[in-house]
N, C-alpha and C positions, 0 to 999 in steps of 0.2 A: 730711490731714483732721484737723480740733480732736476734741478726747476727745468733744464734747457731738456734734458730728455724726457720729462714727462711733456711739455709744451708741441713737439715735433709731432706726434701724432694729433693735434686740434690742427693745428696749420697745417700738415697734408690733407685733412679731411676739407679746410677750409678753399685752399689751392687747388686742389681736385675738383669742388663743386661750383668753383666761380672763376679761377682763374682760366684753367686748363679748358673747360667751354669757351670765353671768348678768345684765348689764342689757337682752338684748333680751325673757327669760324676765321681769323685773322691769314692761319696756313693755308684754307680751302680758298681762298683770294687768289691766290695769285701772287701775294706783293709781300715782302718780308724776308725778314729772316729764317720764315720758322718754315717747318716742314713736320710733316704728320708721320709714325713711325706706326705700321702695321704689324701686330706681331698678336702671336699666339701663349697663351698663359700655358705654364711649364708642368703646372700640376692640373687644372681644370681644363686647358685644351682650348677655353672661352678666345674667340679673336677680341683685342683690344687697339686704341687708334692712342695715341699719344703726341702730344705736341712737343717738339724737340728743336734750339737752336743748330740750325746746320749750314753748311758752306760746301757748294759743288766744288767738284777737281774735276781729271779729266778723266780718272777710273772711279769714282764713286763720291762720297762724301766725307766730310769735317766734322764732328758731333762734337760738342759742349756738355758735358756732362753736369748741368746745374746742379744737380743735386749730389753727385757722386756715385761711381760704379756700385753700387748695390740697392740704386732703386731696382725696383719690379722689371720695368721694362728693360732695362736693360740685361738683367739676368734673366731674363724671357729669350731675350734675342742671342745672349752668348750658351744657353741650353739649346737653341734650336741649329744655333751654326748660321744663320740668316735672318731678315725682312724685307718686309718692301717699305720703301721711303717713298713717298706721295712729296713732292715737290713740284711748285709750279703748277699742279693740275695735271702732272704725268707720273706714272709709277717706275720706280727702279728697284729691280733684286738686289740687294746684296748679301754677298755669298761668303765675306771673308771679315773679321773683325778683325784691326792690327792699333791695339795701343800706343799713343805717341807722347811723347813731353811735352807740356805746355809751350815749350818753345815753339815748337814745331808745330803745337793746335793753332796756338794764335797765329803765326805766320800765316795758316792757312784764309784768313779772314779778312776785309779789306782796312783800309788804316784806323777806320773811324770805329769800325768794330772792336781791333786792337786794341784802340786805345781805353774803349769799355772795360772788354776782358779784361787788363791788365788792371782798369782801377778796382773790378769787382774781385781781385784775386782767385780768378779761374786758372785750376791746375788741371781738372781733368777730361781730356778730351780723348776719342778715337777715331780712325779711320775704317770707314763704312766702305767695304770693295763692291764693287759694281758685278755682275756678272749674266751669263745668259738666263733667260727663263727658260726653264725646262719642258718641254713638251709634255702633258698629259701621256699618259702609256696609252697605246692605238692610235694614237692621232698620225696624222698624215701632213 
């Protein structure tokens, strides 16, 4: 195993137990970038909250895939077809995942933002589609 692949699993363990606390404390604010990603584990069924760079549209969101399409949560949310994105202190469904090029991520972001992403060479982003909540079965 290369020095960089045996090191990623202490740094996730590390970013998981100090980062990701205070930036989901940061998302439940109100102010930022971030937003909280509600989702359900694929094999245990466990609900999990994850902190996620994101950017509204006017059907759904922008997501920043920091780490790359094959963290947890995100193969949590492309198994289930959906989550709810906690943004601002309101919940949004969504219902549809659509992959985009980085071109097209970063556009979605304001300039200042861009201009990050691009020095941090962020390629992988998706579109978070917005959609109705579904009614409980019997509800009126």
């Amino acid at each position: 195993m290369s020095g960089a692949a045996a090191r990623r699993p202490f740094i996730g363990r590390i970013l998981k137990h100090t980062l990701n606390p205070l930036t989901l404390r940061i998302a439940r604010s109100t102010r930022g970038p971030f937003a909280i990603v509600r989702h359900a584990g694929r094999r245990s069924g466990r609900s999990f909250e994850t902190p996620i760079i994101a950017r509204p549209l006017p059907d759904g969101f922008m997501i920043e895939l920091t780490y790359g399409p094959n963290v947890d949560w995100f193969r949590n949310i492309r198994a289930a077809g959906g989550c709810v994105i906690l943004w601002h202190g309101v919940e949004h469904r969504m219902v549809a995942l659509e992959p985009v090029d980085a071109v097209v991520g970063i556009a979605a972001f304001s300039a200042t933002q861009q201009r990050i992403l691009r020095l941090l060479r962020r390629q992988d982003f998706v579109k978070l589609v917005e959609g109705a909540l579904t009614p409980a079965v019997g509800s009126t």
